[in-house]
N, C-alpha and C positions, 0 to 999 in steps of 0.2 A: 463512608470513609472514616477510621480511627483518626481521632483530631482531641487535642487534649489543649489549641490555642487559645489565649484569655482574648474575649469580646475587642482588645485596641487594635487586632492584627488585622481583624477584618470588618467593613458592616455590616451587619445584622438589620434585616428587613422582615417584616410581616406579612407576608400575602401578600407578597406582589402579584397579581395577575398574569398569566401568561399568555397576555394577548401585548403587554408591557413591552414595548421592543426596547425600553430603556438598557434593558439587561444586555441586551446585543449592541451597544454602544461601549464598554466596557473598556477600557486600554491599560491596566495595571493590575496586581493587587490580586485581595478575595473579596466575593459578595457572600454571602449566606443571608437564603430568604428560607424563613421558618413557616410551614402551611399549615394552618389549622381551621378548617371551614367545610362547607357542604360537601365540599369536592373532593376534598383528601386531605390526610396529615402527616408530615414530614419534614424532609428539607431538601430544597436546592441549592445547591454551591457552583460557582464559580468562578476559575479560574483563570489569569492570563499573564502567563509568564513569557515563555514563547511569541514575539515579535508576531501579530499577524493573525495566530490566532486564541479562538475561547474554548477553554474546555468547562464542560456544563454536565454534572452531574445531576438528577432526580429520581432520590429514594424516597418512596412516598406507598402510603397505602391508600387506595380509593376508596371512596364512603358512599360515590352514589354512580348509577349508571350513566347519567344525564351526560349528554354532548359537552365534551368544552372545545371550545374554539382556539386557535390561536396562528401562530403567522410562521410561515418561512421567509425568513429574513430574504430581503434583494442582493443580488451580485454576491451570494456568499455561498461556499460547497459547503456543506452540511452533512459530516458523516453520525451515525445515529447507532451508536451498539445496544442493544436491547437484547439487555441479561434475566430478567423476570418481567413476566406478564405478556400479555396479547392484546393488542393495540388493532383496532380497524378504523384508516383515517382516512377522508375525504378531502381531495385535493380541489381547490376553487378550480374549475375547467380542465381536468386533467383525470377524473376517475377517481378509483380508491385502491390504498393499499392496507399489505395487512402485514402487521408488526411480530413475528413472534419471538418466545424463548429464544438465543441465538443467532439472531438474525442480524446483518447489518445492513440499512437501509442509504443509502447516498442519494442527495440531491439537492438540484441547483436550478433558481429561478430569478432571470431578468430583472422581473418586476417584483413587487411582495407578495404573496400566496395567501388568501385564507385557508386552514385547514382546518376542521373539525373531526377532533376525536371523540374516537366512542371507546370506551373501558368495561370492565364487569365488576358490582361491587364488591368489596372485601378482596379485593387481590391485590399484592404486593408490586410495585411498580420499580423495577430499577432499571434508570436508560444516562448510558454515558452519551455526550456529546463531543463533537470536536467541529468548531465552526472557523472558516477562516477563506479568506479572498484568493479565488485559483491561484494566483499570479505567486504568490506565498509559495506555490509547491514547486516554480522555478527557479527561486532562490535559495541563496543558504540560510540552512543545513540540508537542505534534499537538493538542490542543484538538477532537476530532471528538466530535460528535452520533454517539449510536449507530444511528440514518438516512443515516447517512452514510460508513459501517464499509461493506466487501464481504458479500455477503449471511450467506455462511460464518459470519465473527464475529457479526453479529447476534445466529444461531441459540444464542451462549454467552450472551449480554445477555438471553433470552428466556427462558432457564431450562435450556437443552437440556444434559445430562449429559457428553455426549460430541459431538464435533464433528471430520471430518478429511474433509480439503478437495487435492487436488493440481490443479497448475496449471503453465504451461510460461514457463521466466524468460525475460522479452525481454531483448534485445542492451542498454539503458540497468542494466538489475536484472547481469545478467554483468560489464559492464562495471565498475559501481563496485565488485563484491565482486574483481574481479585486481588495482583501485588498491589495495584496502586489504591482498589478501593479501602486495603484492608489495612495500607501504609499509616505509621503514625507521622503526621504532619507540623507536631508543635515543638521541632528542634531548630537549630538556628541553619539546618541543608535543607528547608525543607520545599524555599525556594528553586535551589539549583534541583535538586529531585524531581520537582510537579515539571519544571520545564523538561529534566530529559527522560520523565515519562511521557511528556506529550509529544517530544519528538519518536521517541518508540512506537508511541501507539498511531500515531501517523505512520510512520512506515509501513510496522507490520499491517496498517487495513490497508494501504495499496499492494504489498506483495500478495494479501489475501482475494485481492480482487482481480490480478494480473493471475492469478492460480486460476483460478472459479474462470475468468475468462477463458484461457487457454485450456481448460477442460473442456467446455461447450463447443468452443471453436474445431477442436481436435474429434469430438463425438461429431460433429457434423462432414470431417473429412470422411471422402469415399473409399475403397478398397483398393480401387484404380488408383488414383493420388498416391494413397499409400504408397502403391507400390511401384508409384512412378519416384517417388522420393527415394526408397530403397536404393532403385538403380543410380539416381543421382550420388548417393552418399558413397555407394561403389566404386563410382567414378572417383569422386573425391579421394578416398581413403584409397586405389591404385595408382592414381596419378597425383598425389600429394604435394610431389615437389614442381611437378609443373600442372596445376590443376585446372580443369577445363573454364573457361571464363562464363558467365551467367548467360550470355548469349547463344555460348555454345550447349550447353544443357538444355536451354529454352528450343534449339534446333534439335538437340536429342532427342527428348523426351516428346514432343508435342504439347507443351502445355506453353501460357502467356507468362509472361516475367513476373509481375504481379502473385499469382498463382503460386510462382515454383517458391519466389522469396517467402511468402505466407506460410503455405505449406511445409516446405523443407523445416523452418522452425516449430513450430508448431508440432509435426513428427518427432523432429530430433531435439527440440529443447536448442538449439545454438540456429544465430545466422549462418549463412554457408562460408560467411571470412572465418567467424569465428571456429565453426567445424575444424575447417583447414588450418587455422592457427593451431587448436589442440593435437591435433594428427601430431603437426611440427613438434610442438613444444615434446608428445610425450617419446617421438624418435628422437629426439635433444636430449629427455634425463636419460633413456634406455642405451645412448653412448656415452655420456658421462657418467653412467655407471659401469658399464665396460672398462675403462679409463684407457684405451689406447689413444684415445685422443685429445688434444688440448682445446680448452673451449675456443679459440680462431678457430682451428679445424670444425669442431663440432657446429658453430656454427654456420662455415660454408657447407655444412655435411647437410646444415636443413635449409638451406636457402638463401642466407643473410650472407649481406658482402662486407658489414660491416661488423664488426663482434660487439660494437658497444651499443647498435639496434637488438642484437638479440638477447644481452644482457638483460634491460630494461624490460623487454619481454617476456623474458622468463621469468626475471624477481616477480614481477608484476602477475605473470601467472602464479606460482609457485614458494613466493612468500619469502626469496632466498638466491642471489646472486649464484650463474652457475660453477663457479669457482667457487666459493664458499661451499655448493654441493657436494662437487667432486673432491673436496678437499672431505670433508665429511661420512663420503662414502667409502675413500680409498684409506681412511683412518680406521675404521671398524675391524 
């Protein structure tokens, strides 16, 4: 990271050890630990702006191949982006993974982990960190239902002890981690910055994980499913205004409710309400582009009996009251 801060902003450590869990105690501020010993030379920094959690940088070049040890933190999700080098770690009772270029690794453990890494020497080591307590991802600023987490996290919300998940960083998750590495830090925003970088890059590694899931999930649907959701959405999109209920689809198709709800998203990217809302909404702008009708009308025209329901719904879809639309379009 470019940083041009004078020595008062932050403290300055020597080889701290990274078996040191001091550093994962952290509640404010910056650390910067400076390494220069058998193991490697560099620096690790710091951060924790954002309520909850630490963002942990380590740019470092290795000097020898020799194991180092060190811990996953207890009770803390631990996302891990690794931008250079290749890493193969050994998790205390749980196997090994392997780290590389591009990868991001997630995970989460009960208790505290030993893990021992192995490195190659003379390679450049760069691995952003972001460490913080599940419970953090249901409040504000992310506000997420734990239904709504990558499936991964769930599994820590469900009770599971141990949880470690890897997954390959798209070109938007890379991209904001080189603005932040390469950000100059020694202005007086440069707190307000690191925090809404770290709320960024939180985000995007859950949307990147909720992708990469729903990829796998999706290559593992059958051709049958497939094309039993097909006929589902058929249904849907001919019968719109009065759409068949999940039970009666379920009696359709032959398949379990579980199944169809999975699937149908999964196929088509939306829940089946949500499907049927969009239908609505885009036979809502497609007559208030027509303009014979007044948005009361257009709304009983798609279902609503109220007009100031389906107001809220459409701004809310479409970014823009439908009066203010049709006033917009019938101006042109």
């Amino acid at each position: 990271m470019s940083s041009k801060e004078t020595p008062e902003k932050f403290n300055d450590q020597e080889n701290l050890p990274f078996t040191d869990l001091t550093r994962f105690s952290l509640r404010s501020g910056h650390n910067h630990i400076r390494h220069d010993s058998e193991q490697g030379i560099g620096v690790e920094a710091l951060y924790q702006f954002q309520p909850g959690i630490m963002l942990r940088v380590i740019d470092m070049i290795t000097l020898t191949s020799k194991p180092e040890e060190t811990t996953i933190p207890k009770k803390h999700l631990v996302f891990n982006f690794k931008l250079l080098g290749e890493n193969f770690m050994e998790v205390e009772d749980h196997g090994s993974i392997t780290m590389t270029e591009g990868s991001l690794w997630v995970a989460y453990s009960k208790d505290q982990k030993r893990l021992v890494e192995h490195g190659k020497e003379g390679q450049k080591y760069l691995l952003v960190m972001l460490i913080c307590e599940p419970n953090v991802l249901l409040q504000s600023p992310f506000d997420q239902g734990v239904n709504e987490l990558p499936d991964c996290l769930q599994t820590v919300f469900s009770g599971d002890e141990y949880m470690a998940a890897n997954f390959t960083m798209n070109a938007d998750l890379i991209q904001a981690l080189r603005i932040f590495l390469n950000s100059d830090t020694s202005d007086v925003f440069s707190r307000p910055f690191l925090q809404a970088k770290t709320v960024e890059l939180m985000c995007l590694a859950l949307r990147n994980m909720l992708d990469q899931e729903s990829q796998r999930q999706r290559a593992r649907i059958s051709e049958k499913e497939k094309g039993k959701m097909e006929v589902a959405s058929t249904l849907l999109q001919k019968h719109w205004k009065n759409p068949p209920t999940q039970d009666e689809l379920v009696k359709k198709l032959g398949v379990g409710r579980t199944q169809l709800v999975k699937c149908f998203k999964l196929v088509h990217g939306y829940s089946i309400t949500d499907y049927v809302l969009n239908i609505r909404m885009q036979h809502a702008q497609q007559l208030l582009t027509e303009g014979k009708l007044n948005v009361t009308q257009v709304a009983m025209e798609v279902g609503y009996e109220h007009s100031s329901n389906f107001a809220s719904i459409f701004k809310r879809q479409f970014g823009i009251t439908p009066k203010a639309f049709q006033k917009a379009i019938t101006s042109r």
